[in-house]
N, C-alpha and C positions, 0 to 999 in steps of 0.2 A: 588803792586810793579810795578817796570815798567818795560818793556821787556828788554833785556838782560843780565842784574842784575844777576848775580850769576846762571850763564848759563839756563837760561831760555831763552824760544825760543820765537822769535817774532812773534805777534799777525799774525795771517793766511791773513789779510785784508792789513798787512802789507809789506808782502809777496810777496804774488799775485798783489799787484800794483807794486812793484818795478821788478817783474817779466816780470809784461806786458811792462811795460817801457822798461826794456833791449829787450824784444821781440820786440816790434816795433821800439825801435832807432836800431838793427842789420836789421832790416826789410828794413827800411828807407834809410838805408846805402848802404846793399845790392844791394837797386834796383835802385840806384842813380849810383853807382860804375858802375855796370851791364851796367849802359845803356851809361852810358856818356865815359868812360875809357874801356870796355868789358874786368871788373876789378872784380870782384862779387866776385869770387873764393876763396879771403884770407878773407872777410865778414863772408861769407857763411861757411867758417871752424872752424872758430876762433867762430861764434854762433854755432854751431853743436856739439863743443867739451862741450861747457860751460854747453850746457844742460844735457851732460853724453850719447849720443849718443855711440852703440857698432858701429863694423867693419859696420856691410851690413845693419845697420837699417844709418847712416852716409851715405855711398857709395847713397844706393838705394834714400834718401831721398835729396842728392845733384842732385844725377840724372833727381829727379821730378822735384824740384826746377827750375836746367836751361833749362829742355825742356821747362816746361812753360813760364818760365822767356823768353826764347827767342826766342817761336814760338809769344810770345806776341811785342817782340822787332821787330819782322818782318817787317809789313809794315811802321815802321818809318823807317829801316833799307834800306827799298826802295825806301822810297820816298826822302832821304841822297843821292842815287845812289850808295850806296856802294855794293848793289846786281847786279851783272852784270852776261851776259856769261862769262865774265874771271872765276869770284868768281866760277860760278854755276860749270864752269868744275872740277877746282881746287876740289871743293868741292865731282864730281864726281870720282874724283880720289883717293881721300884720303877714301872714304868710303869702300873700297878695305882693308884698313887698322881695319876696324873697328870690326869684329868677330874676327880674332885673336886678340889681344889690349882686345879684352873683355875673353878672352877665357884665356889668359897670366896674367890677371889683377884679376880674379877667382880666378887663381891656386896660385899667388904670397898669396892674402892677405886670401887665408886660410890657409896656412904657418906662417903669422905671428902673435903674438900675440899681444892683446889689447893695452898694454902699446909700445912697438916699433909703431904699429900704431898710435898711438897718440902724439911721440914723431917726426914718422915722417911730420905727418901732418905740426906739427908746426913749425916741419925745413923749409917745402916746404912753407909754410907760409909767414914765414920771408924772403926766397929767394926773392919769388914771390913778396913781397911785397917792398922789397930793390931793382929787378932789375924795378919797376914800377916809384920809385924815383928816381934811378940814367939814365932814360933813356930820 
């Protein structure tokens, strides 16, 4: 019989290809968005959720993501000249911000639960991704 037919489930080979495909077109996506618009973020969510991703395996694995994503976007980043001492201060300043922001951002999202989380994501999502169009 053929796979879906009276709820039977599709071949595993069937699967796992159309699997790898969403994982690499969000992949593709991402790192295009990332680099060209430093846009990754509604990408990066919207693939995070699909896979079933909870609160801190989501949080921690977005974290990896754009360290690397954009300790790797670096030196084009420099050689653009969009890295200056203006940026470098800027950037020394705001890190000031950045233990509390992580300390505030702990305590909020283990208050909430799975589903608010996930509903928020995808509000912030669609903000993010409407103020990227209307700008």
């Amino acid at each position: 019989s053929k796979a879906g037919e009276a709820g039977e489930e599709p071949a595993a080979g069937a699967t796992s290809g159309i699997a790898r495909l969403k994982t690499r077109s969000y992949g593709v996506l991402g790192g295009f968005t990332t680099m060209v618009a430093n846009a990754g973020g509604p990408v990066m969510s919207l693939y995070l959720l699909s896979t079933g991703f909870k609160k801190l395996g989501f949080l921690g694995t977005s974290a990896w993501f754009f360290l690397i994503v954009n300790t790797g976007k670096l030196p084009f980043s420099a050689g653009l000249g969009l890295i200056d001492g203006r940026s470098l201060l800027l950037d020394a300043a705001l890190v000031l911000f950045v233990l509390p922001g992580a300390y505030l951002g702990k305590r909020c999202v283990d208050r909430i639960n799975q589903q608010l989380f996930e509903r928020l994501v995808i509000g912030a999502t669609v903000l993010g991704g409407l103020q990227l169009l209307l700008r």
